[in-house]
MDAnalysis code that builds the backbone (N, CA, C; Angstrom):
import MDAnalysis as mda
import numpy as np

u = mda.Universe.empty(579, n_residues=193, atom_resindex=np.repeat(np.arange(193), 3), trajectory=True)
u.add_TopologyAttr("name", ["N", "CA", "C"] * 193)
u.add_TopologyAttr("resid", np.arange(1, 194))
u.add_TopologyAttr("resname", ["UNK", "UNK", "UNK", "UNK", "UNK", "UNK", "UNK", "UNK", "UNK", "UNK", "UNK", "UNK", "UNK", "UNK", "UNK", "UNK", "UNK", "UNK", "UNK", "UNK", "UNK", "UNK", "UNK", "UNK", "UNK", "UNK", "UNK", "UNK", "UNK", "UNK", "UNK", "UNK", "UNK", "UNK", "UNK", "UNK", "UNK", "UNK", "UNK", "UNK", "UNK", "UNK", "UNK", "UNK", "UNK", "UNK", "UNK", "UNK", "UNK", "UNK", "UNK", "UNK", "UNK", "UNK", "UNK", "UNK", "UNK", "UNK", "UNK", "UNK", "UNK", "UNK", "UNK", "UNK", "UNK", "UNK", "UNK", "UNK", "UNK", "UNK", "UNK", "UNK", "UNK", "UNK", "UNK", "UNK", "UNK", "UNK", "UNK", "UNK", "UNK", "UNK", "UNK", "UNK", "UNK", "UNK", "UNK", "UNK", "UNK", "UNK", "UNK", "UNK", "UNK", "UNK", "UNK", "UNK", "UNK", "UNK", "UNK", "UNK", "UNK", "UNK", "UNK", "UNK", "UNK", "UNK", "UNK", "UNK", "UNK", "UNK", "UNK", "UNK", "UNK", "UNK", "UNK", "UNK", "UNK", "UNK", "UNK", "UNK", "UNK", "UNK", "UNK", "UNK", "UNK", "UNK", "UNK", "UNK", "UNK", "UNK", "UNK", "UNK", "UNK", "UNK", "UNK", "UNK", "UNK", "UNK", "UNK", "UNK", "UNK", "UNK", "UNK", "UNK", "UNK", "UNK", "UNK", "UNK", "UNK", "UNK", "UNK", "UNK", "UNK", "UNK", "UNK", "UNK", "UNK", "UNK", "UNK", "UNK", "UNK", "UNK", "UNK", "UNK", "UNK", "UNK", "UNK", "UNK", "UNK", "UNK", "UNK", "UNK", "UNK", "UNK", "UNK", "UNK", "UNK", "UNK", "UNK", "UNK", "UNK", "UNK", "UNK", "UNK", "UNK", "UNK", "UNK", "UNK", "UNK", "UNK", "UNK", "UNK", "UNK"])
u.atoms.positions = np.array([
    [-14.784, -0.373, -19.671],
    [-13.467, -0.918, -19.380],
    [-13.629, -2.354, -18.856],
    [-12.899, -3.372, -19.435],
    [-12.889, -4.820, -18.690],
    [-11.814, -4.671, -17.673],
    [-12.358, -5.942, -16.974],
    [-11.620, -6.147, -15.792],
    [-10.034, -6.500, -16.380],
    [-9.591, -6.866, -17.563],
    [-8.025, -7.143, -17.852],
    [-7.881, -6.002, -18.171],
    [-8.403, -4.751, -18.635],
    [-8.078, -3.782, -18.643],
    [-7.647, -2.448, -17.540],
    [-8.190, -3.065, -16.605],
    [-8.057, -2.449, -15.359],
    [-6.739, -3.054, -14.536],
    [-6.772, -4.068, -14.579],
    [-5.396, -5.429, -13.995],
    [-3.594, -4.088, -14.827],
    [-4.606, -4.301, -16.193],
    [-3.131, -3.449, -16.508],
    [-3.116, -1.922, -16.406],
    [-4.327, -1.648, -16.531],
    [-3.994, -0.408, -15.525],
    [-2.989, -0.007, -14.701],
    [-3.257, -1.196, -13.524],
    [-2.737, -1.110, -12.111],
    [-1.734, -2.200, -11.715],
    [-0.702, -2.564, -12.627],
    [0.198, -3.363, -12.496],
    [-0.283, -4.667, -12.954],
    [-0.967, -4.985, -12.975],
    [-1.461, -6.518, -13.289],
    [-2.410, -6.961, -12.089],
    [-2.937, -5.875, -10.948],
    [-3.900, -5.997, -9.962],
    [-4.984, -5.217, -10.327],
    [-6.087, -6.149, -9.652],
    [-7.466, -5.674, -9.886],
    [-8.675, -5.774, -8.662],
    [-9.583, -5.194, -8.077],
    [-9.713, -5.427, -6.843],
    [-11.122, -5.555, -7.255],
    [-12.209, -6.260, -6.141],
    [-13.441, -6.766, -6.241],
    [-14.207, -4.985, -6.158],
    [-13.801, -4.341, -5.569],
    [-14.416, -2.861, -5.152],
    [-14.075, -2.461, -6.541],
    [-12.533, -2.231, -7.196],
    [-12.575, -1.465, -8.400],
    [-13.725, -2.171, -9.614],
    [-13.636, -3.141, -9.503],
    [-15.003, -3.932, -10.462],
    [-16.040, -3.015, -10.276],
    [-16.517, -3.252, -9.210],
    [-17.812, -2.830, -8.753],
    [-18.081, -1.487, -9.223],
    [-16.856, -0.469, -8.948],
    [-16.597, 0.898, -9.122],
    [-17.072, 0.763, -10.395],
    [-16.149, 0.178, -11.597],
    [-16.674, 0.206, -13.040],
    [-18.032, -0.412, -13.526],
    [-18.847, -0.934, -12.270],
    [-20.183, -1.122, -13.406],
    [-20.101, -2.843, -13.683],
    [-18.918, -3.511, -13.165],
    [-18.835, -4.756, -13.972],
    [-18.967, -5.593, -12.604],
    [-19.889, -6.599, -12.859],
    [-20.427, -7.086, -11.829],
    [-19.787, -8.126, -11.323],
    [-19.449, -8.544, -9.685],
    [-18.576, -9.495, -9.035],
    [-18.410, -10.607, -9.999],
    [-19.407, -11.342, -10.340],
    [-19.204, -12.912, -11.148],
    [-18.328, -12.833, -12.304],
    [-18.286, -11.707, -12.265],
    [-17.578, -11.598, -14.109],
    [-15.859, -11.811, -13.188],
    [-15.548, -11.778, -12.357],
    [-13.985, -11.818, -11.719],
    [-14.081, -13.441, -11.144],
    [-15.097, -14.143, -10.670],
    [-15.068, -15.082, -10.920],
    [-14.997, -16.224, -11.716],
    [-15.538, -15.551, -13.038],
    [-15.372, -15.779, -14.136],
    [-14.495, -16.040, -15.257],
    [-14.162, -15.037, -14.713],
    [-12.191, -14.401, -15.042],
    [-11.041, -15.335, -14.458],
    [-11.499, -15.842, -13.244],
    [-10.792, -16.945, -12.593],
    [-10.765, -18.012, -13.289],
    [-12.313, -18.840, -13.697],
    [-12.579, -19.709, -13.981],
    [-11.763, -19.984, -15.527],
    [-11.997, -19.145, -16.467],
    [-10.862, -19.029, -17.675],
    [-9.714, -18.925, -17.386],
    [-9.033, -18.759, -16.668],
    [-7.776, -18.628, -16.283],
    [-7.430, -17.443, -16.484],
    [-8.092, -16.172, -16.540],
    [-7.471, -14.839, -17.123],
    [-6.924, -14.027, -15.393],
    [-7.891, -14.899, -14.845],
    [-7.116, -13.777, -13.736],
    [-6.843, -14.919, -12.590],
    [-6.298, -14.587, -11.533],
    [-5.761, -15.313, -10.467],
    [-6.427, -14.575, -9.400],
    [-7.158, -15.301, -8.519],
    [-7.600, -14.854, -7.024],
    [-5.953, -14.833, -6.206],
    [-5.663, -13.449, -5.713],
    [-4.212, -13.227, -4.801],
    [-5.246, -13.475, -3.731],
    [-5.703, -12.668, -3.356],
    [-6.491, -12.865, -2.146],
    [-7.912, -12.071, -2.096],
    [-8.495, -12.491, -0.918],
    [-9.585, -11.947, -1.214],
    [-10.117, -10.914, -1.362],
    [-10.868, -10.606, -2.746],
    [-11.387, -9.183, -2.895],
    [-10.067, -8.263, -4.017],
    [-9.114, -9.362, -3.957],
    [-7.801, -8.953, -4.860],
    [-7.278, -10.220, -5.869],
    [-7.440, -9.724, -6.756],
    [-6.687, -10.904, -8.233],
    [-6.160, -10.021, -8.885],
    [-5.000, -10.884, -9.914],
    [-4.051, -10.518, -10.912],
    [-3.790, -11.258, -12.215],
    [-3.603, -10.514, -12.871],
    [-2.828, -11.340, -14.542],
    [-1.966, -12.697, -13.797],
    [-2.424, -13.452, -14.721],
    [-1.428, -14.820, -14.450],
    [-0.001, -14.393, -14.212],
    [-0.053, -13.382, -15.231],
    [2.179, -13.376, -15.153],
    [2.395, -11.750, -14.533],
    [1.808, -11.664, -13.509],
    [2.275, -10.577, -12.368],
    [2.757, -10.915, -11.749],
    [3.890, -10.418, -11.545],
    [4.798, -10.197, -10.022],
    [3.832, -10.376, -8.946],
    [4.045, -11.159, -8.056],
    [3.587, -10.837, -6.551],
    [4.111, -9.623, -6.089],
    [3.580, -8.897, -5.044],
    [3.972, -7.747, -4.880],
    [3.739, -7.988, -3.315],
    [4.364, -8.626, -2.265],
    [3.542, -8.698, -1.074],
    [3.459, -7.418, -0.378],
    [4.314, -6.378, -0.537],
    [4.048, -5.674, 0.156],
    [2.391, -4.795, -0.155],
    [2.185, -4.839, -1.412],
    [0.400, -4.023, -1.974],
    [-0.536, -5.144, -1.612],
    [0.272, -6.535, -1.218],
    [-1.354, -7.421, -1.097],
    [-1.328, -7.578, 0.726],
    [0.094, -7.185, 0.915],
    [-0.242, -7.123, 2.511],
    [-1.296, -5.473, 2.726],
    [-0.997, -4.666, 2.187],
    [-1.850, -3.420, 2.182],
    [-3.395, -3.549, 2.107],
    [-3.463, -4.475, 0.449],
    [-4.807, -4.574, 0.606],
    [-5.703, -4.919, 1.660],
    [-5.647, -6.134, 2.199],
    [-5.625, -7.045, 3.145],
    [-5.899, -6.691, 4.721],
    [-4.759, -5.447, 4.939],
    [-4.979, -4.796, 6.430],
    [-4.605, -3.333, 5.560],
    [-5.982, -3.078, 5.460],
    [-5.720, -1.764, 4.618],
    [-5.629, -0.084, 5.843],
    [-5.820, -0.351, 6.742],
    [-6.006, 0.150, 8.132],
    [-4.282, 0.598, 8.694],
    [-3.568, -0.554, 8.015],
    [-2.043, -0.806, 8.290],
    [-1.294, 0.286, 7.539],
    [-0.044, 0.907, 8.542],
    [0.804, 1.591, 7.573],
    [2.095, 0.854, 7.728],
    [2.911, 0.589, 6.610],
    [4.391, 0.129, 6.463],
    [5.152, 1.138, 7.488],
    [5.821, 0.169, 8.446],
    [6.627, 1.094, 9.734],
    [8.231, 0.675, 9.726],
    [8.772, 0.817, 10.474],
    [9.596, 0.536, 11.114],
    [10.920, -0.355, 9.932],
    [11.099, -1.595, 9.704],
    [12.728, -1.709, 9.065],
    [11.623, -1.756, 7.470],
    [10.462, -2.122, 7.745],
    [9.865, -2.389, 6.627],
    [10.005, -0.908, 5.558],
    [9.420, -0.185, 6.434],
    [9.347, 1.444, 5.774],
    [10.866, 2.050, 5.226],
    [11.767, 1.608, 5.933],
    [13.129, 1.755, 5.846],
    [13.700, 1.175, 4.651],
    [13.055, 0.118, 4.420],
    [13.309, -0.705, 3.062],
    [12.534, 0.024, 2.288],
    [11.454, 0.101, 2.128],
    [10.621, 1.243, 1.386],
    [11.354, 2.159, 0.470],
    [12.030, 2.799, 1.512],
    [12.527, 4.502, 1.513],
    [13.750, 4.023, 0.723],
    [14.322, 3.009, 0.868],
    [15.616, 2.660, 0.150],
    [16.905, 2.726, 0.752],
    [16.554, 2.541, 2.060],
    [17.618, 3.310, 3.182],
    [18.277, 1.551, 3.811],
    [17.962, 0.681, 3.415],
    [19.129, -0.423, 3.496],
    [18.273, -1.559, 2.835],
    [19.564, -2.456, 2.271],
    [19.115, -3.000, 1.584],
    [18.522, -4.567, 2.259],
    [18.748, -4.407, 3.489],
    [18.542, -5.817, 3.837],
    [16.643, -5.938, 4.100],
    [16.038, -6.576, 3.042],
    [14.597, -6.855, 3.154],
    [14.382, -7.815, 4.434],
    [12.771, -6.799, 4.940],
    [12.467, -7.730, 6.085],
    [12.195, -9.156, 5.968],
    [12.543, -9.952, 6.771],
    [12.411, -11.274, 7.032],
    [10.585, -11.516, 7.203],
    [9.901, -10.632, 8.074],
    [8.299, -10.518, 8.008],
    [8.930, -8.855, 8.395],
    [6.955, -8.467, 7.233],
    [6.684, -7.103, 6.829],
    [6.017, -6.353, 8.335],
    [6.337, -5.302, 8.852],
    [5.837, -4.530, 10.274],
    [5.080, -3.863, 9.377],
    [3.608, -3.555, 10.277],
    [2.716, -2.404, 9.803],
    [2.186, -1.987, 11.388],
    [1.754, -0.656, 11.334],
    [1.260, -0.057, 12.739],
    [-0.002, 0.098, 12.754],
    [-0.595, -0.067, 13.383],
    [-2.418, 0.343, 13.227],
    [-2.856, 1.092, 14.520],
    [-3.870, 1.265, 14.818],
    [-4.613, 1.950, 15.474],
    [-4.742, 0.896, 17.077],
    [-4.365, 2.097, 17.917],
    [-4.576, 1.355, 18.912],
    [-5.764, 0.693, 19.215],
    [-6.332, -0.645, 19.308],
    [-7.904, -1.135, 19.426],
    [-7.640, -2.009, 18.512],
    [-6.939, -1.478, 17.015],
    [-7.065, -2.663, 16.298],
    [-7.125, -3.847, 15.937],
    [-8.153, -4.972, 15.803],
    [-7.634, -6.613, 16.416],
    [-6.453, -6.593, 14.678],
    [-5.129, -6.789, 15.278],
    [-4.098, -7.136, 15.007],
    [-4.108, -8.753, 14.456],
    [-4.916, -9.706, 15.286],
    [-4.756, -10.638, 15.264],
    [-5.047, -11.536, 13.980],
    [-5.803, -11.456, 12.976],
    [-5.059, -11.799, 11.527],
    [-3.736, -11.560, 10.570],
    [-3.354, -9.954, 11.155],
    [-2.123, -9.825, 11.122],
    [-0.949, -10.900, 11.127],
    [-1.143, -11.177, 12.730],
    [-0.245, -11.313, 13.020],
    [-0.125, -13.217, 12.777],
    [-0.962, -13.733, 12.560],
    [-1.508, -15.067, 12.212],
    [-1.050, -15.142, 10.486],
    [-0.843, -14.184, 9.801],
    [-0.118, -13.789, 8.470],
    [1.286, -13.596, 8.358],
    [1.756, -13.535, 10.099],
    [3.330, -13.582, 9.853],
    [3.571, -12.026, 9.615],
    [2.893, -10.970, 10.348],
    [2.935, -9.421, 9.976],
    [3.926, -9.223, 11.671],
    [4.548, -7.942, 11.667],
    [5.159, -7.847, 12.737],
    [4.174, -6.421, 13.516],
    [3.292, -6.284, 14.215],
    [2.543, -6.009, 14.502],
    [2.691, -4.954, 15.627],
    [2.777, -2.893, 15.395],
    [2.470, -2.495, 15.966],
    [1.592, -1.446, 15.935],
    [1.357, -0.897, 17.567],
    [0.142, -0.041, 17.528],
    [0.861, 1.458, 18.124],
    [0.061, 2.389, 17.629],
    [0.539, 3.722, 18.470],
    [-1.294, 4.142, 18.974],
    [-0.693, 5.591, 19.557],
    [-1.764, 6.237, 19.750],
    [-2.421, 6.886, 18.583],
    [-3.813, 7.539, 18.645],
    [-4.425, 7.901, 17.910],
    [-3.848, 9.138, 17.528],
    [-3.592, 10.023, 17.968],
    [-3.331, 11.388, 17.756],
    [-1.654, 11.188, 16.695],
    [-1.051, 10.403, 16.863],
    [0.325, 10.381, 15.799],
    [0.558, 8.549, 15.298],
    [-0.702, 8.410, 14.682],
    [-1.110, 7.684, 13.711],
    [-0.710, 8.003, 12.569],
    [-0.925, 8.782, 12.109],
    [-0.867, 9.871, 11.127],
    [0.469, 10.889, 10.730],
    [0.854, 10.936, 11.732],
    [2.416, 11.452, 12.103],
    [3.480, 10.775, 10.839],
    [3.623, 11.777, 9.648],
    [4.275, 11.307, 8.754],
    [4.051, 10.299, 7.726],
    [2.409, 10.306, 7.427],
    [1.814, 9.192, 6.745],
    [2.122, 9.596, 5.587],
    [2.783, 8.777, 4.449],
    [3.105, 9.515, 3.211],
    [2.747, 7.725, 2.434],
    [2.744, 8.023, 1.109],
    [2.231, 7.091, -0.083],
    [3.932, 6.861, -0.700],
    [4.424, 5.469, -0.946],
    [5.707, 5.156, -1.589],
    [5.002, 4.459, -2.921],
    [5.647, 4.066, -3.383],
    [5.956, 2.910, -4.749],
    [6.697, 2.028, -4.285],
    [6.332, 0.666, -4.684],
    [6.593, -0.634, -4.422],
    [7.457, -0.984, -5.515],
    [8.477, -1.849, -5.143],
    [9.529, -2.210, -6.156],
    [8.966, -2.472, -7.661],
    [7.487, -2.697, -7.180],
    [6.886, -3.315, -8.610],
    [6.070, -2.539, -9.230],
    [6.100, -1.644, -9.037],
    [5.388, -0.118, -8.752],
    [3.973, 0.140, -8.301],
    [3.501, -0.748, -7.388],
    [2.183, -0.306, -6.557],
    [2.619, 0.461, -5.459],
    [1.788, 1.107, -5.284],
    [1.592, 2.198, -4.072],
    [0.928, 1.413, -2.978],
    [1.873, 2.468, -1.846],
    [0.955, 1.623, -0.522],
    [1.394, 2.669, 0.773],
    [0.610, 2.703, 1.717],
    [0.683, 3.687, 3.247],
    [2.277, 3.221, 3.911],
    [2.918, 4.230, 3.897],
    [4.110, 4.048, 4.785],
    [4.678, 5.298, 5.742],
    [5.167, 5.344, 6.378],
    [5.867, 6.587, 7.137],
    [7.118, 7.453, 6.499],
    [7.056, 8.579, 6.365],
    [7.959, 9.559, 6.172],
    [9.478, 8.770, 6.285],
    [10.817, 9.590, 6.059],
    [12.074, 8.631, 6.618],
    [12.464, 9.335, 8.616],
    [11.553, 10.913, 8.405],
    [11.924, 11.165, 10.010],
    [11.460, 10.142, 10.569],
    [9.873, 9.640, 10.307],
    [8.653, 9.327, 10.958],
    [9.910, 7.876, 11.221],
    [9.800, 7.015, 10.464],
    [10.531, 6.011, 10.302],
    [11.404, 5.420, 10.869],
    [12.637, 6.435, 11.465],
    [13.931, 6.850, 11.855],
    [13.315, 6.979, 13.501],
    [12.420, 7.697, 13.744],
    [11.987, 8.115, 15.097],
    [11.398, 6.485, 15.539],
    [10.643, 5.747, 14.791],
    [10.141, 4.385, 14.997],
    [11.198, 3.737, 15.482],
    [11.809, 4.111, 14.975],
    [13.275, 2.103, 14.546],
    [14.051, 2.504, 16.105],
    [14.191, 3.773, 16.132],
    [14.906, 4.624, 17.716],
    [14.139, 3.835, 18.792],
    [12.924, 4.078, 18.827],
    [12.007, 4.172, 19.521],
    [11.641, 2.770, 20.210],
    [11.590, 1.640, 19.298],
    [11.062, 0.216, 19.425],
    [12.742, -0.499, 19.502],
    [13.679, 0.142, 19.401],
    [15.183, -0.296, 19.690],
    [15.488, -1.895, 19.901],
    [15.048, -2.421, 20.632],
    [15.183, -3.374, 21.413],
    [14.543, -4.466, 20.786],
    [13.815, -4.362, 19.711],
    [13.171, -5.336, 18.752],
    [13.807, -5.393, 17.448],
    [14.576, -3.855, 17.151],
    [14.901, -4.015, 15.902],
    [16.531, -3.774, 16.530],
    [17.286, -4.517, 14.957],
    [18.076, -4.466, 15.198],
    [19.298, -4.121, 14.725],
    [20.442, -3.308, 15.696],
    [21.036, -1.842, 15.799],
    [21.677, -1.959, 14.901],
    [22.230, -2.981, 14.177],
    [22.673, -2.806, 12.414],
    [22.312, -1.943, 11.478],
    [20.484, -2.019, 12.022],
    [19.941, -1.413, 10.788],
    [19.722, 0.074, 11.477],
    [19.897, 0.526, 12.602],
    [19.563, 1.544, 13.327],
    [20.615, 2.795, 12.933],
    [21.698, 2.118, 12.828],
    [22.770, 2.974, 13.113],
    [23.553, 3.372, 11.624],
    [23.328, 2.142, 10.852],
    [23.751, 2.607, 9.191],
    [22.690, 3.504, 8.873],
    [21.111, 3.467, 9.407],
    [20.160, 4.668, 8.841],
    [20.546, 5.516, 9.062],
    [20.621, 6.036, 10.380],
    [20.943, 7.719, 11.104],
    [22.361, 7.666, 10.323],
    [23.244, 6.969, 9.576],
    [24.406, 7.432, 8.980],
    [24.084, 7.866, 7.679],
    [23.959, 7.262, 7.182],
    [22.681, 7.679, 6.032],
    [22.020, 8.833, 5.558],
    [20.841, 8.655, 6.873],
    [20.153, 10.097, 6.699],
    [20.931, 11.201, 7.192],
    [22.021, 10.776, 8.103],
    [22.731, 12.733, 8.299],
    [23.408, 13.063, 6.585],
    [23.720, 11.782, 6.180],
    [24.552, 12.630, 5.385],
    [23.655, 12.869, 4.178],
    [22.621, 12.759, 3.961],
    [21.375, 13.009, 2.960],
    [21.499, 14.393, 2.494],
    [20.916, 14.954, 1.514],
    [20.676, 16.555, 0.989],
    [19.120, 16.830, 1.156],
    [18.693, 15.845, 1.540],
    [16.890, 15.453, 1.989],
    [16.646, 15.335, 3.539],
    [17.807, 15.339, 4.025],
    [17.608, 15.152, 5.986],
    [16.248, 16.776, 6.065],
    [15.515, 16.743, 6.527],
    [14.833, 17.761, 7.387],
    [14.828, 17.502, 9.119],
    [16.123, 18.259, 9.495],
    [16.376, 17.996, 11.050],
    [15.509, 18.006, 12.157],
    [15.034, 19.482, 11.571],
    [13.773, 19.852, 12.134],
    [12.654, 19.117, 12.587],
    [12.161, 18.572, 11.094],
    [11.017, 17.484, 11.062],
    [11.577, 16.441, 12.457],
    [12.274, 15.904, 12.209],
    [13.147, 14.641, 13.100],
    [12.597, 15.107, 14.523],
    [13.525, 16.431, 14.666],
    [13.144, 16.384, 15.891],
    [11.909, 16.521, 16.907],
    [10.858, 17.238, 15.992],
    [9.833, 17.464, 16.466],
    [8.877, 16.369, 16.025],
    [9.409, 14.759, 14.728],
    [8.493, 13.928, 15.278],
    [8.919, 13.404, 16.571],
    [10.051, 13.449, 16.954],
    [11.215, 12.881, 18.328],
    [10.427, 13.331, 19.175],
    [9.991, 14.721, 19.677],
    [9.334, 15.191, 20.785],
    [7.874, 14.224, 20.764],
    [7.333, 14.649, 20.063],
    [6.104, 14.011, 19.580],
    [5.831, 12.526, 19.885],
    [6.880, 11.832, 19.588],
    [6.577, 9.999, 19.594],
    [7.848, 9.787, 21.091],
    [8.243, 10.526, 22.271],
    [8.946, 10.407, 22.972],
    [10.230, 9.671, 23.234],
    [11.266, 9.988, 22.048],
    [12.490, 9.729, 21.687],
    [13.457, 10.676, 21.583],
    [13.418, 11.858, 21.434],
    [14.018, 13.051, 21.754],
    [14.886, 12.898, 22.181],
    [15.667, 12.598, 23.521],
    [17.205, 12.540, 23.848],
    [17.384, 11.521, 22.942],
    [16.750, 10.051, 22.536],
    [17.910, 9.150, 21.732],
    [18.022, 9.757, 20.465],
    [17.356, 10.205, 20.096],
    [17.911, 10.951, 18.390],
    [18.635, 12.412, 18.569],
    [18.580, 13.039, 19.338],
    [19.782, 13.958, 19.786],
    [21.127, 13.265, 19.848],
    [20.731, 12.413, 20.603],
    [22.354, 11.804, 20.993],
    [22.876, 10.991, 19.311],
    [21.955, 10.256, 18.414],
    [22.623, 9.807, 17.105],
    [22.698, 11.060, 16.593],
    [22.681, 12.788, 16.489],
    [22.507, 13.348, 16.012],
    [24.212, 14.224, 16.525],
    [24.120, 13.989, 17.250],
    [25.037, 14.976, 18.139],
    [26.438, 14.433, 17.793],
    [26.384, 13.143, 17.492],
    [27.876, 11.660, 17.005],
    [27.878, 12.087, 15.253],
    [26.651, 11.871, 14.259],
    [26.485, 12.219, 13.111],
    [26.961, 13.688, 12.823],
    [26.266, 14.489, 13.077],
    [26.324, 16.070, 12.628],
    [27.783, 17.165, 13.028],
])
């Protein structure tokens, strides 16, 4: 398989590791540059000349450690239409953040134990895949960090998701216990339901 064969594989992206994976050795993507067949996005990541940027899969690549959180994930999920101004991802508490956030990323951390708490795989408008949170997981975030995000987008979600045929209440509440938000999503729950 060549490396333009792989690019279309995967949207018109191709990564220095998937090379490697196939047997085809780094210089040949430099190479690929040098003809103009492929474009360095960033490092360790290039694309077909006439690909879509996709920032949200090259912010992934990049801080691959990162999951899509908070209004970002919300946009994700399809749950409003207003795209973030800069993309939030959550990482691991310890994580140096600080290229992140030097990238214009909106930068948070949880604990280790609900890291993981609702980690699910979306599709990107352009159809790459990338780490994001559930819509409870999501919903319990945007509650949670309140005071940063803002209640426009807070309050059309929880309208939203009550009236969904996909709400799992349950889930909600017990990520709510879990990430310590519980009375505030009772109380949008108690106005909704």
């Amino acid at each position: 398989m060549t490396l333009i064969e792989i690019a279309e594989d995967q949207n018109g992206y191709v990564s220095a590791s998937q090379a490697t994976a196939a047997g085809i050795p780094r210089r040949k993507l430099a190479e690929a540059v040098g003809r103009g067949n492929l474009v360095q996005v960033e490092r360790g990541l290039y694309a077909l000349p006439e690909t879509w940027e996709d920032p949200y899969f090259i912010a992934q690549h990049r801080f691959s450690r990162g999951v899509f959180s908070d209004d970002t994930a919300l946009f994700l999920h399809g749950m409003t239409d207003r795209a973030p101004f800069s993309l939030t991802m959550t990482f691991p508490r310890g994580y140096n953040a600080t290229p992140a956030r030097e990238a214009g990323m909106i930068c948070r951390t949880c604990a280790d134990e609900v890291l993981e708490l609702g980690l699910i795989t979306l599709t990107t408008q352009h159809g790459n895949t990338v780490r994001t949170y559930d819509l409870e997981r999501t919903l319990c975030d945007l509650v949670r960090g309140q005071s940063t995000v803002d209640a426009q987008i807070v309050t059309p979600a929880m309208q939203a998701y009550a009236k969904s045929p996909a709400r799992d209440i349950a889930k909600l509440i017990e990520y709510s216990r879990k990430l310590g938000v519980e009375k505030k999503i009772r109380t949008y729950l108690e106005v909704l339901l």
